[in-house]
C-alpha positions as CSV (number, residue, x, y, z in Angstrom):
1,X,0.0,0.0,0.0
2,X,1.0,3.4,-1.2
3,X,2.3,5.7,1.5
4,X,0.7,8.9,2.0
5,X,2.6,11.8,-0.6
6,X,4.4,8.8,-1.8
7,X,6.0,11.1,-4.2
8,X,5.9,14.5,-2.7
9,X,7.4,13.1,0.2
10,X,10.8,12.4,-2.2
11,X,10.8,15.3,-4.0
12,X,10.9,17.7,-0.5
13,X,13.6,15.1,0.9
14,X,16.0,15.4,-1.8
15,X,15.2,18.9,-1.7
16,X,16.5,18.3,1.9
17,X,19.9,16.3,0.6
18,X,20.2,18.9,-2.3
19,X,19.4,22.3,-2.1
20,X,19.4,22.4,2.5
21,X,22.0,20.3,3.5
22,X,24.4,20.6,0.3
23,X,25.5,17.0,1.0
24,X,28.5,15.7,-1.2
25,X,29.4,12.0,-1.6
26,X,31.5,10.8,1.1
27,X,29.8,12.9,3.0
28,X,28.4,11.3,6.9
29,X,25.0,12.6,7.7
30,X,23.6,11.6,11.2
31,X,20.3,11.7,11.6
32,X,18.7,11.7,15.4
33,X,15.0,10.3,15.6
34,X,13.3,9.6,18.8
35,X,10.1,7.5,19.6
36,X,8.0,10.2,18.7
37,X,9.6,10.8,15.3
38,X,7.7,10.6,12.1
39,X,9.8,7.8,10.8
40,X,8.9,7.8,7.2
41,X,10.4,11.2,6.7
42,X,13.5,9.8,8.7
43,X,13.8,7.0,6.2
44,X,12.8,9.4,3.1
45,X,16.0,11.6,4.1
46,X,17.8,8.9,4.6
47,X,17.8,7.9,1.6
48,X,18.2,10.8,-0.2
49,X,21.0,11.6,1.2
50,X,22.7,7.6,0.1
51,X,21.4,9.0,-3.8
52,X,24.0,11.3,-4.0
53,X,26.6,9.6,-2.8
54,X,26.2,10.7,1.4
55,X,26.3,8.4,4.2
56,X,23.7,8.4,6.1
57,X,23.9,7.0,9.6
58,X,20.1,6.9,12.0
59,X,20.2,7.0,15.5
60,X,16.8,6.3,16.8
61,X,16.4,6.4,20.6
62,X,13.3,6.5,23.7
63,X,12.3,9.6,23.6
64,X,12.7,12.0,26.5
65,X,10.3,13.4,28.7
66,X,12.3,16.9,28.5
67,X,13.9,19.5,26.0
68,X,17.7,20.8,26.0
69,X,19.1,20.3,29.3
70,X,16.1,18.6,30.8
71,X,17.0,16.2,28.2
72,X,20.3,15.3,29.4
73,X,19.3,12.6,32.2
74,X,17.0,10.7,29.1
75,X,20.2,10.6,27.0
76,X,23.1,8.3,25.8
77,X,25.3,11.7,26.0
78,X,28.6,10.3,25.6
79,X,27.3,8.0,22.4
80,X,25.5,10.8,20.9
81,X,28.5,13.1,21.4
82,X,30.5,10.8,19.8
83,X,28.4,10.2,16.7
84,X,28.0,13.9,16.4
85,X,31.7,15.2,16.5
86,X,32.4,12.4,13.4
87,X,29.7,13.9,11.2
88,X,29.9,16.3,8.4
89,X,26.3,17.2,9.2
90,X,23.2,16.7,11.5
91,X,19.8,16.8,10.5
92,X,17.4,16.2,14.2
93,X,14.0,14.9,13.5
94,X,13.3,14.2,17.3
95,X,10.2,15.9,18.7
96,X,11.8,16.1,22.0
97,X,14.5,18.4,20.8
98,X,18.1,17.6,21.5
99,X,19.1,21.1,20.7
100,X,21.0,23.0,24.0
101,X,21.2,19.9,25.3
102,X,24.8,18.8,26.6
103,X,25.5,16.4,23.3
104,X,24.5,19.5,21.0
105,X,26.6,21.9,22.8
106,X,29.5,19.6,22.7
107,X,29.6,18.5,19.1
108,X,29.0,22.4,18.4
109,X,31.9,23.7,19.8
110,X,34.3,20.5,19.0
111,X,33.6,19.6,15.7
112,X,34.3,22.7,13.7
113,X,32.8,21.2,10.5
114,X,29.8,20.2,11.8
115,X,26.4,21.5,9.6
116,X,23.7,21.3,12.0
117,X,19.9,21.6,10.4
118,X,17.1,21.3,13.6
119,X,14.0,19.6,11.9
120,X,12.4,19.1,15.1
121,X,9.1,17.3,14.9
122,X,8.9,17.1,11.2
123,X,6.2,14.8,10.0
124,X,5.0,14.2,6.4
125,X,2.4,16.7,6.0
126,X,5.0,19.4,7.2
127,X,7.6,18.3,4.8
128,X,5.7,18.5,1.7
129,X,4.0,21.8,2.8
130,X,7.2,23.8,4.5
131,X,9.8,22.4,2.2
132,X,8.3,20.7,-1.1
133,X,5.9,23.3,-2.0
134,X,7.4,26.5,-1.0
135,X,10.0,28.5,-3.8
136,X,12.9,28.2,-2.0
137,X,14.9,31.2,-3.9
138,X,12.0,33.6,-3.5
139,X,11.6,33.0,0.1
140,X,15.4,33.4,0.9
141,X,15.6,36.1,-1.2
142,X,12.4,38.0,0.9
143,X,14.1,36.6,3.9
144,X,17.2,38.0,3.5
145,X,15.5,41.8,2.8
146,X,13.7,41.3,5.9
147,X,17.0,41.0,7.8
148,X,19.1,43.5,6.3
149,X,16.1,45.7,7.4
150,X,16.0,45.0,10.6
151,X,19.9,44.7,11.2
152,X,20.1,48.3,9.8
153,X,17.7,49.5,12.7
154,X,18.7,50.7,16.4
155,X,14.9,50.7,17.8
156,X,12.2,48.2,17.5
157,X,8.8,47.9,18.2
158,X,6.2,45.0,17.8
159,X,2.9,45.1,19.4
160,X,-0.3,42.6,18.9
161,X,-4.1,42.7,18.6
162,X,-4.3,40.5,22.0
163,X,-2.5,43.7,23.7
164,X,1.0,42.7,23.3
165,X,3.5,45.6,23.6
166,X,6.7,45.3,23.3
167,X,10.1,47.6,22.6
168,X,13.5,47.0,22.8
169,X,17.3,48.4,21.1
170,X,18.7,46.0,18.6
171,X,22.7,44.5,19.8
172,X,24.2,44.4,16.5
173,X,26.9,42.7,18.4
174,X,24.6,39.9,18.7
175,X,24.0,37.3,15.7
176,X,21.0,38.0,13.7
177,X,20.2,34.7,12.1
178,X,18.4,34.7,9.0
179,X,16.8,31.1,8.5
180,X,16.3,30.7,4.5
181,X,16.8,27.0,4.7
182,X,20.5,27.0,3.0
183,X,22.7,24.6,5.5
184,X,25.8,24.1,3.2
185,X,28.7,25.8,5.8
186,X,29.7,25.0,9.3
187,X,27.1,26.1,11.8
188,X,24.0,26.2,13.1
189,X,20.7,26.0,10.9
190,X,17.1,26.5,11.4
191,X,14.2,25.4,8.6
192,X,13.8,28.1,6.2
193,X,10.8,31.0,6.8
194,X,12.1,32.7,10.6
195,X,14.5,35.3,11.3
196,X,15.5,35.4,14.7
197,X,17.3,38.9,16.7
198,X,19.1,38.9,19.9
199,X,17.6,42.4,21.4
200,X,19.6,44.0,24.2
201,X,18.2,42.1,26.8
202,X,17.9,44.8,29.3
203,X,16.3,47.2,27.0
204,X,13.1,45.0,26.4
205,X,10.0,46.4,28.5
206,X,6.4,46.4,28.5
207,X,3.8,43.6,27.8
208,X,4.4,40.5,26.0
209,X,1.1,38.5,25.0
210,X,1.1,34.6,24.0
211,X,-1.4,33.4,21.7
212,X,-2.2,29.6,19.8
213,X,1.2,27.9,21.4
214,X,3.5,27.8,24.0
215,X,6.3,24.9,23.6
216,X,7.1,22.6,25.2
217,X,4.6,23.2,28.0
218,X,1.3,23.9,27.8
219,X,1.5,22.9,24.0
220,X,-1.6,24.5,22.3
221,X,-3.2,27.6,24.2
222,X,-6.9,28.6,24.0
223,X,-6.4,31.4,26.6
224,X,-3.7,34.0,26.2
225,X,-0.8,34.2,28.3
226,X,0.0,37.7,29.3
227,X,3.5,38.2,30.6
228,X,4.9,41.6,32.5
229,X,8.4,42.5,30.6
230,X,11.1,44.7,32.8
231,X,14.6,44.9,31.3
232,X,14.4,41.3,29.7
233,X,12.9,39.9,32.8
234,X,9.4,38.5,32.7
235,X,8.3,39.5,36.2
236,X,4.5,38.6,36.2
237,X,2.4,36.2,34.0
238,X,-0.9,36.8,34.1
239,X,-3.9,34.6,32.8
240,X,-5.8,31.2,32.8
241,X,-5.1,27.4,33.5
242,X,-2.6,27.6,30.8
243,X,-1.0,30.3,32.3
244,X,-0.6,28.8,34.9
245,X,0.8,25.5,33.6
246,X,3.2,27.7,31.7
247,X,4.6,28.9,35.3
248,X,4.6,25.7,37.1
249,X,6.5,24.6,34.1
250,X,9.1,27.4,34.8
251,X,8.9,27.3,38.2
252,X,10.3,23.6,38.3
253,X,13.7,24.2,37.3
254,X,14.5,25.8,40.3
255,X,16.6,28.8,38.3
256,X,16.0,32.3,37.6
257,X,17.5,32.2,34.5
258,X,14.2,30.3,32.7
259,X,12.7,34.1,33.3
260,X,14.8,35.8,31.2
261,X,13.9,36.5,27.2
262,X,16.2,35.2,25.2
263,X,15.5,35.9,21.7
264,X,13.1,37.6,19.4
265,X,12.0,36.2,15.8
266,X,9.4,36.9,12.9
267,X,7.6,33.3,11.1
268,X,7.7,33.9,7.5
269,X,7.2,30.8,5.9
270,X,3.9,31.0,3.7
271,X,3.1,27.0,4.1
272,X,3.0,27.5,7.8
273,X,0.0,27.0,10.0
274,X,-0.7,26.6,13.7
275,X,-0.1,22.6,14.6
276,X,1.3,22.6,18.5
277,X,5.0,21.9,16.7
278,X,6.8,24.4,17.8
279,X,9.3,24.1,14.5
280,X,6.3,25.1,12.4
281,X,4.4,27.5,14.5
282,X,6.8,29.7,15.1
283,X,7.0,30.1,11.3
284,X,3.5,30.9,10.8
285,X,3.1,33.9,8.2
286,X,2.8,37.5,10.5
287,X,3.5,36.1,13.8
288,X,6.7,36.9,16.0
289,X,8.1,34.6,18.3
290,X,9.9,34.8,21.9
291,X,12.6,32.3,23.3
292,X,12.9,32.1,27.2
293,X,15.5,30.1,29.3
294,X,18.8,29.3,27.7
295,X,20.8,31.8,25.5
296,X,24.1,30.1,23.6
297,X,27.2,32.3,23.4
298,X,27.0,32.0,19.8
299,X,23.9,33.7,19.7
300,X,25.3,36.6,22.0
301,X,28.8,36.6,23.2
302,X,28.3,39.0,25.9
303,X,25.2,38.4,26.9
304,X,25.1,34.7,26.9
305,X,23.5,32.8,30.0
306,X,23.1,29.3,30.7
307,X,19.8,28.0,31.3
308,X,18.2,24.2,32.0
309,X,15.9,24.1,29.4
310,X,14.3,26.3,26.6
311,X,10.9,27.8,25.5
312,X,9.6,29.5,22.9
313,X,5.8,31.6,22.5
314,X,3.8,32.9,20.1
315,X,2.4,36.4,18.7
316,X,0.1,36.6,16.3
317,X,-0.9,38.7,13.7
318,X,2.2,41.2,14.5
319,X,2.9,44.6,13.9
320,X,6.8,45.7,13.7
321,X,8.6,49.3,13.5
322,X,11.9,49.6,13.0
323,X,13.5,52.8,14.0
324,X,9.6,54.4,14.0
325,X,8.9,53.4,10.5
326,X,6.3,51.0,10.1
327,X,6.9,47.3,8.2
328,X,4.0,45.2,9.0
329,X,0.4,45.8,10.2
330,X,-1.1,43.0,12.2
331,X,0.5,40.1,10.4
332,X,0.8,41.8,6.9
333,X,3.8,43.7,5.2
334,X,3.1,47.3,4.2
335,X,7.0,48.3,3.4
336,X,6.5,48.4,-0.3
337,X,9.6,46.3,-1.7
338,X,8.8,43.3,1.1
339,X,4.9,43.6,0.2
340,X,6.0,43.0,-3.4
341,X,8.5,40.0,-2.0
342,X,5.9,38.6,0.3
343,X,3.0,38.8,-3.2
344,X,5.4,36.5,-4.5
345,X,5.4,33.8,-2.2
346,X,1.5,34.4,-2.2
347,X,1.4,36.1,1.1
348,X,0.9,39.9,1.8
């Protein structure tokens, strides 16, 4: 019996091997899969990867009942760190992410040539609709406006419908990491459609609103989450049951640093939508994103802090100045040349 998108499925995973992960022959790709793990996209990357001449290697292991750090206890660190720090590149399927965690941060800093890709959670339907069916060039190409844009700014500005209101000074020490997919040099690589900005932490004040997910904990939310923002801090959180299961979840580690914002992003990817994966919502067309907990020196040097775990929340429908001037209007890009751009890719 015929697999579901059979065909589609092979196209957007030699897209993967190809035009992503620039995999030569000779090449090793690991590929990390946990129990949760959509494995006939694991086995479709696989081999694509053997096609052109790679060698792909699958670890597949329980998975944990944690993210990053919290992961650590759950794992085979040493054999995973091992694996990782002979590859030539990493693509991670778990859902439980491994990324932060003590293997990740290991292979990262030892093995220079290592091209890391985080796929976390990626299942069929995702593949064919956030890689298969999306023009690659264009959206890198929009992407890439986007963040010279914002990298150009000093001041920024994003506020929401649900009353989100946020503002904060843009570190250009910090790395600015545009997302467009393109894995084919040492380093660290996202799936293409996000943009993600270290602020200076200490500038960020005023009120930041979650809306449709928080992850990993509460997952989907039907209530928002309303947290108080003072100089990168969240010092109140405010709401429902959610909210409250988003707290208890902070609250566990023990450690003041899981209250601290960590980085900023806008979800550009126009085959996006809402799903509880936190890979694909945080792409979803108009939203911006926050991460909270752990912040790696290689996103900001300075400001770095270490952190047990990791979480990220969503904004929807976002509006965004940069240095006063207005670029998008809840969700939708009114700067002329990225309107144009985002028409393109059949988005406004």
């Amino acid at each position: 019996m015929m697999e579901k998108y059979f065909y589609e499925l092979a196209l957007a995973a030699r897209r993967l091997a190809v035009d992503m992960l620039c995999l030569k022959s000779g090449e090793t790709l690991v590929i990390t899969a946990d129990t949760e793990s959509d494995m006939a996209v694991v086995r479709a990357a696989a081999s694509a990867a053997f096609s052109v001449g790679a060698k792909p290697v699958v670890i597949t292991y329980p998975a944990p009942r944690g993210v990053g750090k919290a992961a650590d206890p759950m794992l085979a660190v040493e054999t995973l760190t091992g694996a990782l720090q002979g590859a030539d590149a990493w693509v991670e399927f778990n859902n439980q992410w491994m990324l932060y965690s003590t293997p990740f941060e290991r292979a990262m800093a030892s093995n220079k040539k290592l091209r890391y890709l985080c796929l976390v959670g990626m299942d069929v339907d995702m593949m064919i609709r956030l890689i298969g069916r999306v023009d690659q060039q264009k959206l890198s190409a929009f992407l890439h406006a986007l963040a010279d844009k914002t990298g150009a700014a000093k001041n920024m500005r994003i506020t929401t419908p649900a009353g989100g209101d946020l503002e904060f000074e843009i570190n250009r020490e910090n790395k600015l990491s545009c997302d467009d997919g393109r894995a084919g040099e040492p380093g660290m690589y996202m799936l293409g459609g996000q943009i993600c900005f270290v602020p200076k932490l200490a500038s960020i004040n005023g009120i930041l609103v979650f809306e449709a997910s928080i992850s990993p904990v509460p997952g989907i939310i039907r209530e928002k989450v309303v947290l108080t923002i003072e100089q990168g801090r969240i010092r109140e959180i405010q709401g429902g049951a959610e909210a409250m299961a988003f707290k208890a979840w902070l609250d566990s580690f023990h450690d003041p640093a899981m209250y601290r914002l960590a980085h900023g992003c806008y979800g550009v990817n126009p085959g996006a939508k809402i799903t509880g994966n936190v890979l694909e919502d945080e792409r979803a067309w108009g939203a911006t994103e926050w991460g909270i907990g752990y912040l790696s020196e290689n996103d900001a040097p300075r400001e770095h802090f270490d952190a047990p775990s990791h979480c990220d929340g969503l904004c929807m429908n976002s509006s965004v100045w940069l240095d006063g001037e207005q670029i998008m209007d809840r969700g939708k890009f009114i700067e002329p040349h990225l309107k144009d751009m985002a028409q393109a890719l059949g988005r406004e």
